[in-house]
C-alpha positions as CSV (number, residue, x, y, z in Angstrom):
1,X,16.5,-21.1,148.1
2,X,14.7,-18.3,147.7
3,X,17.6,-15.7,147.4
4,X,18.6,-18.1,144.8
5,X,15.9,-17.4,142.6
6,X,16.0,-13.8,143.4
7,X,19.3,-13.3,142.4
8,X,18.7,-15.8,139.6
9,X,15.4,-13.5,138.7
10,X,17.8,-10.3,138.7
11,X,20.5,-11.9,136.6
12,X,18.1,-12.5,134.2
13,X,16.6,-9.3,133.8
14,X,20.0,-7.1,133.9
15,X,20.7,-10.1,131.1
16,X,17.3,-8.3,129.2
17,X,18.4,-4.6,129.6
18,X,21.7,-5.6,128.9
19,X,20.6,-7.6,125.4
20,X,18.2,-4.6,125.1
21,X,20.5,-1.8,125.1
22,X,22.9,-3.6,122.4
23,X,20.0,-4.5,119.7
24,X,18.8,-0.7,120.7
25,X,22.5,0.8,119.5
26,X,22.7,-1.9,116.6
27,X,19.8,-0.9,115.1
28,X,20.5,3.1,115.8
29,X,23.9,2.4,113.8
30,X,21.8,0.3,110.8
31,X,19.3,3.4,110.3
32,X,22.4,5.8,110.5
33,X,24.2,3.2,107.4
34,X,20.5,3.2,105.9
35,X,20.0,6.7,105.7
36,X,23.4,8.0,104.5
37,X,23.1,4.7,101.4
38,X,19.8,6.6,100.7
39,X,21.4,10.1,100.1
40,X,24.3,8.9,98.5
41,X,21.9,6.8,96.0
42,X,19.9,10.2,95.7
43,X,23.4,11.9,94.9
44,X,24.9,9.0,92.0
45,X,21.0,9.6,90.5
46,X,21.7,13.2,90.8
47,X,25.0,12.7,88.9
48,X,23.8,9.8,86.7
49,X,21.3,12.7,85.2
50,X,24.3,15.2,84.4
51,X,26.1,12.6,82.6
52,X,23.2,11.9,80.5
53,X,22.7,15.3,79.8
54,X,25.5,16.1,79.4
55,X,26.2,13.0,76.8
56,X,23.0,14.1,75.6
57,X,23.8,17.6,74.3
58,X,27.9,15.9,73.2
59,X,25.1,13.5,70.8
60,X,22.8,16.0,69.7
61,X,22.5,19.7,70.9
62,X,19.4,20.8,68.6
63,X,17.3,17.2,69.5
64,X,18.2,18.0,72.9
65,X,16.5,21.3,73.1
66,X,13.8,20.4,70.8
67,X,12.7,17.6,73.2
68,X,13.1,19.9,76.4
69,X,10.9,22.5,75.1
70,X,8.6,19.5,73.9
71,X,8.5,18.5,77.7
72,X,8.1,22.2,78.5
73,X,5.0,22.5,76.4
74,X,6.1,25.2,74.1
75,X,5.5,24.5,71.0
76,X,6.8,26.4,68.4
77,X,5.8,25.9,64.6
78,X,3.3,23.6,63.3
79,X,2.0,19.8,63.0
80,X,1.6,17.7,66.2
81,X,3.7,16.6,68.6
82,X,3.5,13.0,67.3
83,X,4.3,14.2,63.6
84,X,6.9,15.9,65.4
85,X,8.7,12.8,67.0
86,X,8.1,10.3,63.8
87,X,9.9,12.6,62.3
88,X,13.0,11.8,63.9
C-alpha cells in the first residue's frame, strides 16, 4: 500500500515537471512569435511613413516642405502660423 502511493506520489510529480517544462517552451516560442510581430509591425510603420512621404512630395513638393519646416519651427516670412495654414 504504501509503495503504491509512493510511486503514485512520484508519477504525479514527474507528471508536474513534465507539464511544466512543455508550458515553459510554449510560452518561450509565443514571446519569440511576439517579439519578431512587434519588429515587423515597427518595420511596415517604418515603411508605411516612406510611402506617405513619398506620395506626399509625388502630390505636392512645395506644401511638403513648407509644412516640414512649419514642424521644424523655422519660420520664414510673415503672418502667423494659423494665417499660414488657412491659407491653404
Amino acid at each position: 500500500m504504501r509503495l503504491t502511493r509512493c510511486l503514485g506520489l512520484i508519477a504525479l510529480l514527474g507528471g508536474l515537471a513534465l507539464a511544466t517544462v512543455v508550458l515553459r517552451a510554449e510560452q518561450a516560442r509565443v514571446r519569440s512569435c511576439v517579439v519578431s510581430t512587434y519588429h515587423q509591425r515597427a518595420e511596415l510603420r517604418r515603411e508605411l511613413w516612406r510611402t506617405q512621404v513619398a506620395i506626399a512630395r509625388l502630390c505636392a513638393p512645395d506644401r511638403l516642405h513648407t509644412r516640414v519646416q512649419l514642424l521644424a519651427g523655422g519660420r520664414q516670412g510673415g503672418g502667423s502660423t494659423s494665417t499660414r495654414l488657412a491659407s491653404r
